[in-house]
C-alpha positions as CSV (number, residue, x, y, z in Angstrom):
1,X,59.0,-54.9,-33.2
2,X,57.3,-57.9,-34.7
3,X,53.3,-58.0,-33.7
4,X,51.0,-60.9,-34.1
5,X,50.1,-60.3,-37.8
6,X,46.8,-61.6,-38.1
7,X,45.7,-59.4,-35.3
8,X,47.1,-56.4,-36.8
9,X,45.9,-57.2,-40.7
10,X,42.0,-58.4,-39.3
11,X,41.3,-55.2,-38.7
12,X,41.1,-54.0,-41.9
13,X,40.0,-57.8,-44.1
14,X,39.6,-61.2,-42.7
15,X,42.4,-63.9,-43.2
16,X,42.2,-67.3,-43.3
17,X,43.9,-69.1,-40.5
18,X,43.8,-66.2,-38.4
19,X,41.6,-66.5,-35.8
20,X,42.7,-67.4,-32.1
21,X,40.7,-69.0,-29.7
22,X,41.6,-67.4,-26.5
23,X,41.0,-63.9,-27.3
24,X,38.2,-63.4,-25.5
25,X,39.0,-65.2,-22.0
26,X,42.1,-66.7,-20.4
27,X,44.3,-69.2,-20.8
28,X,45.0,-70.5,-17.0
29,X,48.7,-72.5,-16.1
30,X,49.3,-75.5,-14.2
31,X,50.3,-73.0,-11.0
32,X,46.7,-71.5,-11.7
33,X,47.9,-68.1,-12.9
34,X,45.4,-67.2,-15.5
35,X,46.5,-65.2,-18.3
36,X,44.9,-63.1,-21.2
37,X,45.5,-63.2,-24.8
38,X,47.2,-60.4,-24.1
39,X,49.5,-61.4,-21.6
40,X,50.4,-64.0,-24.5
41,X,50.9,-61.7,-26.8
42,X,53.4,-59.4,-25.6
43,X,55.7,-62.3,-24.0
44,X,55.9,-64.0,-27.8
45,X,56.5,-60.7,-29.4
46,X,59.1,-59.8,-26.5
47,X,61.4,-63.1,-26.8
48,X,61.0,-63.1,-31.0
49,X,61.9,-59.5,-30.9
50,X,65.1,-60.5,-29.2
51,X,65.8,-63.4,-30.7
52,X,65.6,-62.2,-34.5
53,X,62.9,-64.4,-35.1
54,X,60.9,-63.5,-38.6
55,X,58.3,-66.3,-38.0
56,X,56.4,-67.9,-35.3
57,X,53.0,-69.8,-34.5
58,X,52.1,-70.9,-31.0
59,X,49.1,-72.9,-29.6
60,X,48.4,-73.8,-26.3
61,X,45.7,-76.6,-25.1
62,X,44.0,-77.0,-22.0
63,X,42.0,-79.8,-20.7
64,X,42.2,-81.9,-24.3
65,X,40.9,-78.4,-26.1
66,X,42.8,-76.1,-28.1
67,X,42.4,-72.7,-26.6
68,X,44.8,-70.4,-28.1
69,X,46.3,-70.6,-31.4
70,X,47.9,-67.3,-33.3
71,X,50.6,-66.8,-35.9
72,X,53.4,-64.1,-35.7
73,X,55.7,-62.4,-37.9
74,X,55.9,-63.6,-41.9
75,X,56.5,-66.9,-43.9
76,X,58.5,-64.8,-46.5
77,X,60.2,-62.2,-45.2
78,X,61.2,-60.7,-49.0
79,X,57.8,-60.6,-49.9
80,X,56.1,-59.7,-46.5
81,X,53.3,-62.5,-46.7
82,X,52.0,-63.2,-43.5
83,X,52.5,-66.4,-41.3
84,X,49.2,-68.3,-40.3
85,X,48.3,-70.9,-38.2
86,X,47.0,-72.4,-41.3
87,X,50.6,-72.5,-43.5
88,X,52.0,-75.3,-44.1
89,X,55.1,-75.9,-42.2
90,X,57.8,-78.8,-42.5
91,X,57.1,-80.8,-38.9
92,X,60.1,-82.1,-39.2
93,X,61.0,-84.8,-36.1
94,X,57.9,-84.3,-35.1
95,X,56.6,-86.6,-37.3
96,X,58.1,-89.1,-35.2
97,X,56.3,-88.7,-32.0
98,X,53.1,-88.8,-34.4
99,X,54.6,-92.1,-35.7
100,X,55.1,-93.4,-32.0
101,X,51.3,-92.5,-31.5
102,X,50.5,-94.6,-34.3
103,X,52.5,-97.7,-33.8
104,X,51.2,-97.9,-30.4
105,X,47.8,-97.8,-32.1
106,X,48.6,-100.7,-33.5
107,X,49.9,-102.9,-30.7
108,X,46.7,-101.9,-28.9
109,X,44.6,-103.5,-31.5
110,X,47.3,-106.7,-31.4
111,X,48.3,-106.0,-35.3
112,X,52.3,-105.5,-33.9
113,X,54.1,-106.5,-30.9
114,X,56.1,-104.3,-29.6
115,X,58.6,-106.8,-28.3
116,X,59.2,-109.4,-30.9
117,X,62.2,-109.0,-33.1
118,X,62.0,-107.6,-36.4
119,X,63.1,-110.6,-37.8
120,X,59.7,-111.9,-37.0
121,X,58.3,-109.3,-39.5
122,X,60.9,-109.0,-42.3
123,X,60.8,-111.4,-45.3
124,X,64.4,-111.4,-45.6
125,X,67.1,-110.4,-43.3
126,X,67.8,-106.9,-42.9
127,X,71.3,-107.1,-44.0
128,X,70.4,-108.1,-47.3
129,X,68.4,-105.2,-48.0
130,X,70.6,-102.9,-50.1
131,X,70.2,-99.6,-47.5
132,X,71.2,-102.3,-44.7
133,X,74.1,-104.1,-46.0
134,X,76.6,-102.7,-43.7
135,X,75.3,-104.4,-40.9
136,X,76.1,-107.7,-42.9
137,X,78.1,-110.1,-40.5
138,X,76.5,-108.2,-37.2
139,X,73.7,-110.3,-35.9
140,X,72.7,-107.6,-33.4
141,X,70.2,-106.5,-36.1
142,X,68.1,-109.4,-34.7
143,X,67.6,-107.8,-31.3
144,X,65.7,-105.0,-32.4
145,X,62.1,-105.1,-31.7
146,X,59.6,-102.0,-32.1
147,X,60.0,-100.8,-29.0
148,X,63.9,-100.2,-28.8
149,X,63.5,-98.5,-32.4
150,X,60.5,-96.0,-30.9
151,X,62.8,-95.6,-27.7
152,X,65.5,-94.9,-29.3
153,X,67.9,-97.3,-28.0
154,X,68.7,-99.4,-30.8
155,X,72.8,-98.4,-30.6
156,X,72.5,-97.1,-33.9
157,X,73.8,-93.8,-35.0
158,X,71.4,-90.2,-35.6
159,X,72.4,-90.5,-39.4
160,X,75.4,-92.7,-41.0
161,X,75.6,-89.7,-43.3
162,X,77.6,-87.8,-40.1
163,X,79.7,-90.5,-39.7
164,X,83.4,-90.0,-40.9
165,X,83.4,-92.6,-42.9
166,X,79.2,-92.8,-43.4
167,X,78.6,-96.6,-42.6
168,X,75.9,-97.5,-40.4
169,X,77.1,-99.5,-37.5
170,X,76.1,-100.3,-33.3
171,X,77.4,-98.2,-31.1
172,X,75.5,-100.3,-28.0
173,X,74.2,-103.0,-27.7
174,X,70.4,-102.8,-28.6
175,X,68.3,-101.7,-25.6
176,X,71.4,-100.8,-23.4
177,X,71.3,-96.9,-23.7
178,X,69.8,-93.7,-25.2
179,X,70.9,-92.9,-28.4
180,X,68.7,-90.7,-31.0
181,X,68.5,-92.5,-33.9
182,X,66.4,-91.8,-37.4
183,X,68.0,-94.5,-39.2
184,X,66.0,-97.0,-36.0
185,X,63.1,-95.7,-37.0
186,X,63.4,-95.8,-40.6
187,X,64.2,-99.2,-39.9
188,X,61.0,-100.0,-37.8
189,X,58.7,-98.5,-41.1
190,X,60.9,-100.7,-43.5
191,X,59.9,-103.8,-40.8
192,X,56.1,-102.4,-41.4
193,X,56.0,-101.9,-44.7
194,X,57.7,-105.6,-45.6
195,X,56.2,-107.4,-42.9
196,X,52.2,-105.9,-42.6
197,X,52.2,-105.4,-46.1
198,X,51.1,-101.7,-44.6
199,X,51.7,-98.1,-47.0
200,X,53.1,-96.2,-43.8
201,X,51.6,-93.0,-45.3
202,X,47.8,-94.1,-45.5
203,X,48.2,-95.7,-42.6
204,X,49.4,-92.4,-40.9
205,X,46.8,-90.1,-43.1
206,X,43.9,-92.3,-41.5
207,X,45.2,-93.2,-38.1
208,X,46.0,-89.7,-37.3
209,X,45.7,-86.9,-39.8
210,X,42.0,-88.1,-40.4
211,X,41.1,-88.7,-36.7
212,X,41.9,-85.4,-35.8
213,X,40.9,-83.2,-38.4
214,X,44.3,-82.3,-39.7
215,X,43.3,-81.4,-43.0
216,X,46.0,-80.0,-44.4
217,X,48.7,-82.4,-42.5
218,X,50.6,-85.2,-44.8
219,X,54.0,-87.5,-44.5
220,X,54.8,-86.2,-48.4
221,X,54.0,-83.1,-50.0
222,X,50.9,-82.2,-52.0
223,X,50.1,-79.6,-54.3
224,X,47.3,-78.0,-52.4
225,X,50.1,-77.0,-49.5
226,X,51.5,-74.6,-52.2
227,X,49.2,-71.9,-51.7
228,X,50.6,-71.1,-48.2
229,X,53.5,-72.5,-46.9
230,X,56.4,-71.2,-45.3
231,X,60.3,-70.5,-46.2
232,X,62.8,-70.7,-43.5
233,X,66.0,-69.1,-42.5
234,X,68.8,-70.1,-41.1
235,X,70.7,-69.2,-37.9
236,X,72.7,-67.0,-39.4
237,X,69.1,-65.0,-40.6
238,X,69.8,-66.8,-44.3
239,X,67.0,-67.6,-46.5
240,X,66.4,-71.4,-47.2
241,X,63.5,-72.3,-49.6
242,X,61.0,-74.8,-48.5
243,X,62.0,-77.9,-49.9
244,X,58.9,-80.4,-50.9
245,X,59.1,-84.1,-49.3
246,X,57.9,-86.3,-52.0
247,X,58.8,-89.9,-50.1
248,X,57.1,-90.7,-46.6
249,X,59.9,-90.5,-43.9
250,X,58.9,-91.2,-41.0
251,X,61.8,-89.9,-38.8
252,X,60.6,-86.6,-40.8
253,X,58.9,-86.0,-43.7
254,X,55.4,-84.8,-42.4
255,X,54.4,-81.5,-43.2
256,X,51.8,-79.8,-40.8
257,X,50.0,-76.5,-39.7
258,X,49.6,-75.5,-36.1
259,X,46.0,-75.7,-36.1
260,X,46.3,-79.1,-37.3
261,X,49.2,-80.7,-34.9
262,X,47.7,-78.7,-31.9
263,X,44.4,-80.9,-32.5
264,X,46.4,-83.5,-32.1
265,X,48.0,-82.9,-28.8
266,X,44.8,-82.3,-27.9
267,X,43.2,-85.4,-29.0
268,X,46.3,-87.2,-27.6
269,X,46.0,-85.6,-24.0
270,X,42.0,-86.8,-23.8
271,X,44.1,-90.3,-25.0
272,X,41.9,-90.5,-28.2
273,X,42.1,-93.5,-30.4
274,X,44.3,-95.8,-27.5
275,X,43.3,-97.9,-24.4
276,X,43.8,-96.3,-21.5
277,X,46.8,-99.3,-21.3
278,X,48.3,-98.3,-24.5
279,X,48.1,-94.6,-23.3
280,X,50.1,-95.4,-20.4
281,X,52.6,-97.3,-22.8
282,X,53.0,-94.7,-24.8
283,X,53.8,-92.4,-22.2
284,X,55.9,-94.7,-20.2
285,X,60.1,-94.2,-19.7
286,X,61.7,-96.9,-21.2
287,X,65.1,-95.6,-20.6
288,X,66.8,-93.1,-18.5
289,X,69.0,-90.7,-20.8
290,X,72.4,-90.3,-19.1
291,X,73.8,-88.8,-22.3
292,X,75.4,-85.6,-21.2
293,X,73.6,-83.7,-24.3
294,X,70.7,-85.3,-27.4
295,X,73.3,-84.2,-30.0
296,X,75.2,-86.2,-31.1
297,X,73.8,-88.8,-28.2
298,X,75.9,-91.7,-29.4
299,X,79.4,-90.3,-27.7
300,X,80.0,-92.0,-24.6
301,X,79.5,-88.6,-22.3
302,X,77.5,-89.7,-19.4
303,X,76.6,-87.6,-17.0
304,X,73.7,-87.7,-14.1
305,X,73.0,-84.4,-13.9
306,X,69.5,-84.9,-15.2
307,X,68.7,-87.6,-13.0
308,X,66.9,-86.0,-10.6
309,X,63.6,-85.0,-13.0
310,X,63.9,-88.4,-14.5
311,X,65.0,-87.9,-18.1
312,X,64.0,-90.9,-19.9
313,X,62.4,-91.4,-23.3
314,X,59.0,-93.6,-23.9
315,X,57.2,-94.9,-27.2
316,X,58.4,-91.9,-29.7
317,X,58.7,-88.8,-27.0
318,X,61.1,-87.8,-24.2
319,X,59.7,-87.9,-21.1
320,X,60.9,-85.8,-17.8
321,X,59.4,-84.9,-14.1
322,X,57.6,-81.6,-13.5
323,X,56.3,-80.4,-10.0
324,X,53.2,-80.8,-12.2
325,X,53.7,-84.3,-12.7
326,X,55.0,-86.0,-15.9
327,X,55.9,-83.7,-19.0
328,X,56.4,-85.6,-22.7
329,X,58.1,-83.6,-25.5
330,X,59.1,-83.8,-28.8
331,X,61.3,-81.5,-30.8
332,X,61.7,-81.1,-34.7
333,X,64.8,-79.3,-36.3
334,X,65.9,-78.7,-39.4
335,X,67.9,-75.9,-41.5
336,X,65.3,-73.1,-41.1
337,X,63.2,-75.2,-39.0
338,X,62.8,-75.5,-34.7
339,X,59.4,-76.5,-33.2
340,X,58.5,-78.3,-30.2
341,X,55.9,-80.1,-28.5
342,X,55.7,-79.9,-24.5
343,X,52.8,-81.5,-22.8
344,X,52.2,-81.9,-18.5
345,X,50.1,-85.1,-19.1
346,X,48.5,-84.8,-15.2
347,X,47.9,-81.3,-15.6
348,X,46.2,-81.6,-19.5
349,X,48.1,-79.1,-20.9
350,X,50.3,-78.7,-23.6
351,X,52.4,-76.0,-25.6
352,X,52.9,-76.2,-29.3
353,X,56.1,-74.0,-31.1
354,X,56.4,-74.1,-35.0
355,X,58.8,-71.7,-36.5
356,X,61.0,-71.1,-39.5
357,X,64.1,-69.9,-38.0
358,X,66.6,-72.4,-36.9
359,X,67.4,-69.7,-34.1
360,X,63.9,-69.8,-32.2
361,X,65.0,-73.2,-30.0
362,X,66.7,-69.8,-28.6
363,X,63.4,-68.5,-27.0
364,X,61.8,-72.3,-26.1
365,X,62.8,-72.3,-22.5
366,X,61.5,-68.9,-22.1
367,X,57.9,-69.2,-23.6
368,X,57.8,-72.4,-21.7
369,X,59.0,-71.1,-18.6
370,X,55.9,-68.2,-18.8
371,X,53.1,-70.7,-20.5
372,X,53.3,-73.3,-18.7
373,X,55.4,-72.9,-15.7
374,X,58.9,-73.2,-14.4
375,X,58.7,-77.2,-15.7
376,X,62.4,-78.3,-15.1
377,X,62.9,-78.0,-19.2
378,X,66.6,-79.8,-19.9
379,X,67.4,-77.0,-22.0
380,X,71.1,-77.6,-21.6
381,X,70.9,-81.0,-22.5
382,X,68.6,-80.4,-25.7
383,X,70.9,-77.3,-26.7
384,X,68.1,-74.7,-26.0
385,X,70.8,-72.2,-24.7
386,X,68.2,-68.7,-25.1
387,X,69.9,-65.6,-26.8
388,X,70.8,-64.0,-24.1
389,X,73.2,-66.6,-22.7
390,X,76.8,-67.1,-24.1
391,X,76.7,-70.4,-26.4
């Protein structure tokens, strides 16, 4: 059975990035069902046991406080070396909700607009920069302003790279529909970079990273992360080496810690570092998702069976209606990678997942379902089907 390992090696030497808040007292759900540390425990340890997974950290926050945060299982399997909340872990897309935050930052201070077109901010048309050249002859390009690249409704593709035949090209019209795209939002940091003269990365280390105390958070690698960081593993259980990002990305490159991205959901539920306006912005739906599934969102599948807890997406997060009021999420996959983000904006708490097997989206709408309540989680539609249902 896998136990929570920094309770089980504390006993005999202390570990950095060990310690859990929450030990001591409870940790108390929307509903108002308190539970223990515990109580926390043994549900983590129950769904990871079933699912297979080697590596897990959790953190919940309650009233814009962290007050649980504890590790699981190992960041190397092979060489049995204990995961901590402390160890680096690849964030993948959830750098872009801490991107989202950010931008909105800076329409709140009146440094971006979130409606004017990119045109406005690029030197040079985006056609005729070399990544961009496909969209030569397709003046659609000229409709895409920062907030239908943080909503994610430009009509571009996930990736070109899945494409058959890899070119990047509308689907929709921009602003007419849901469709997950990185290569939007690589495009909105290009339209920063070029047009604010900004370096995306300092601008993210001391918008958010430095605000909150995430000390050992960055959009590239460094070489102090090396001293603790975790490997990952596959679906299938296979071993994938962490793989360094050495160029900010900011549909994904951030690498984070649970101690350090829970302190920002925190700060971000007491609505740190934004007007109470921009707050509401962030958090707003700006379009309701009718795809029938996220992946691959661009296929014309609609369906309205979500319609009735509001599925939308805001500024950089998907948004949906809980009987505790408004939920915003954020996921972040990757070969040996599944975490998520959940946070009941009304009821101030949130529930933060990191993990290093790209199986553990398996046991998402579980620990949700126990932590925080029965939400309404889309599970179905973000292709959370847990291990004990047939794919």
């Amino acid at each position: 059975m896998i136990r929570a390992v920094c309770a089980v090696l504390a006993a005999g030497f202390a570990i950095s990035g060990c310690a859990a808040s929450g030990d001591d007292g409870v940790y108390t759900r929307p509903d108002g069902t308190a539970l223990s540390a515990a109580d926390i425990h043994q549900t983590v340890e129950r769904h990871m046991d079933a699912a297979g997974v080697p590596g897990l950290t959790l953190a919940l926050v309650a009233d814009g406080e962290v007050v649980f945060a504890r590790a699981y299982g190992w960041r190397d399997v092979a060489n049995e070396l204990p995961l901590q909340t402390d160890t680096v872990m690849h964030g993948a897309s959830l750098t872009k909700a801490a991107f989202g935050y950010m931008v909105v930052q800076l329409a709140d201070e009146g440094l971006v607009d979130l409606d004017a077109s990119i045109a406005d901010l690029l030197p040079q048309p985006l056609p005729e920069y070399e990544r961009y050249g496909d969209l030569e002859g397709d003046e659609r390009w000229r409709l895409l302003t920062p907030r239908i690249l943080l909503s994610h409704t430009s009509g571009l593709p996930n990736w070109r790279w899945f494409l058959d035949d890899q070119r990047l090209v509308f689907f929709f019209e921009p602003g007419e529909r849901y469709v997950y795209s990185g290569e939007g939002l690589q495009i909105l940091q290009l339209a920063l970079e070029e047009g604010l003269g900004l370096d995306i990365g300092e601008e993210m280390q001391a918008r958010v990273f430095d605000r909150f105390g995430m000390t050992r958070t960055a959009m590239s690698w460094r070489e102090d992360f090396a001293d603790n960081f975790a490997h990952g593993y596959t679906r299938d259980g296979e071993y994938v080496a962490y793989r360094p990002r050495n160029r900010v990305v900011v549909a994904g490159s951030m690498d984070t810690t649970l101690d350090d991205y829970a302190a920002f959901l925190a700060g971000l539920t007491r609505r740190e570092g934004l007007s109470d306006a921009a707050f509401a912005e962030l958090t707003a739906p700006q379009i309701a998702i009718t795809s029938s599934r996220q992946f691959p969102s661009h296929l014309p599948e609609d369906t309205d069976e979500n319609a009735d807890i509001g599925l939308s997406y805001g500024l950089g997060w998907g948004i949906y209606e809980t009987p505790y009021g408004r939920a915003i999420f954020k996921e972040g996959n990757e070969d040996g990678t599944n975490n998520y983000a959940l946070c009941l904006i009304e009821a101030a708490r949130c529930l933060l997942i990191l993990s290093n097997r790209a199986r553990a989206d398996s046991t998402f709408l579980y620990l949700a379902n126990a932590l925080l309540g029965e939400t309404g989680l889309p599970w179905a539609w973000k292709g959370y089907v847990p291990y004990d249902h047939a794919d």
